[in-house]
C-alpha positions as CSV (number, residue, x, y, z in Angstrom):
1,X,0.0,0.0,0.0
2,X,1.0,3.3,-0.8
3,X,0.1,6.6,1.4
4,X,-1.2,9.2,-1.1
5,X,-2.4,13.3,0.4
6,X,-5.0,14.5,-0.9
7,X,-6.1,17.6,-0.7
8,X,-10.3,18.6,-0.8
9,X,-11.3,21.8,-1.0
10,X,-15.1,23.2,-0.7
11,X,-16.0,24.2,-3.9
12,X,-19.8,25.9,-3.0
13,X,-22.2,23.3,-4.3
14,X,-19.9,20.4,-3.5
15,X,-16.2,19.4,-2.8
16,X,-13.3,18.7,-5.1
17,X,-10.1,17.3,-4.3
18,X,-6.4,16.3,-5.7
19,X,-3.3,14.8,-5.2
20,X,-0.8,15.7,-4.5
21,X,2.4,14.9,-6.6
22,X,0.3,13.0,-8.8
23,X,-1.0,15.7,-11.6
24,X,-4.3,15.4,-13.1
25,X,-5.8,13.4,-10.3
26,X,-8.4,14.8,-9.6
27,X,-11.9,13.8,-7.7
28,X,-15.3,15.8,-6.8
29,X,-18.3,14.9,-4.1
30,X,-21.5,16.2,-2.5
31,X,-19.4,15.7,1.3
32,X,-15.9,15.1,2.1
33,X,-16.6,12.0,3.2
34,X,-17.9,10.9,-1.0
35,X,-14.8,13.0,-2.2
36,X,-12.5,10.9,-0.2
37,X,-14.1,7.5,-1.5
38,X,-14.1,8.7,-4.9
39,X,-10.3,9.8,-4.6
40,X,-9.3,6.2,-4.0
41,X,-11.2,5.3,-7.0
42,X,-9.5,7.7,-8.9
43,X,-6.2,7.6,-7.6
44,X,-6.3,4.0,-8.9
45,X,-7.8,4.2,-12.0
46,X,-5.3,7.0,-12.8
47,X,-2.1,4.9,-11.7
48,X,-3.7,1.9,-13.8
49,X,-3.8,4.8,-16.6
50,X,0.2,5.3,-16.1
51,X,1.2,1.3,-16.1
52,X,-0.9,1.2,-19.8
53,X,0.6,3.6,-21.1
54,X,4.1,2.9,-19.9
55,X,4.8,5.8,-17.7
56,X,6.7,6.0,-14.5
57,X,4.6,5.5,-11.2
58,X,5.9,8.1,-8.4
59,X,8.3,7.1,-6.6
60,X,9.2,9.7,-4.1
61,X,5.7,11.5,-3.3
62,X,6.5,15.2,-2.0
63,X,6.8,16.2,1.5
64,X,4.1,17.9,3.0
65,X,4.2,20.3,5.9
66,X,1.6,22.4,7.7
67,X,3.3,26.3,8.6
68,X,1.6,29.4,10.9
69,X,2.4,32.6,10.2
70,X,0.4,35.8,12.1
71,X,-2.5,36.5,9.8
C-alpha cells in the first residue's frame, strides 16, 4: 500500500479534491466524506492509466508540511 495526500477543498455546491504529486488526479463529491471514496477510486484508475501507457509511477511523493504565520 502506498500513502497518497489528498487535498479537498469546498468548492460551494460540492467538494473537489487532488493529489498531491500526482498531476491530473483529480476527484469531486456532494461531502468530504464521498470525495475521499471517490479519490481512491481515482487515484487507482489513474495509476492503472500510467502502467498502460508505460509511464513511471511516483516514486518519491513530496513532503508535506503544515506552517503558521500571524495573519
Amino acid at each position: 500500500m502506498t500513502e497518497y495526500t489528498i487535498v479537498i477543498e469546498d468548492a460551494g455546491s460540492n467538494f473537489s479534491a487532488y493529489v498531491v504529486g500526482l498531476d491530473g488526479c483529480v476527484a469531486t463529491g456532494q461531502t468530504v466524506e464521498e470525495v475521499e471514496i471517490n479519490m481512491r477510486d481515482a487515484i487507482q484508475f489513474h495509476l492503472e492509466g500510467m502502467r498502460l501507457h508505460g509511464d513511471r509511477l511516483p516514486s518519491k511523493m513530496p513532503i508535506v508540511k503544515r506552517v503558521q504565520v500571524a495573519s
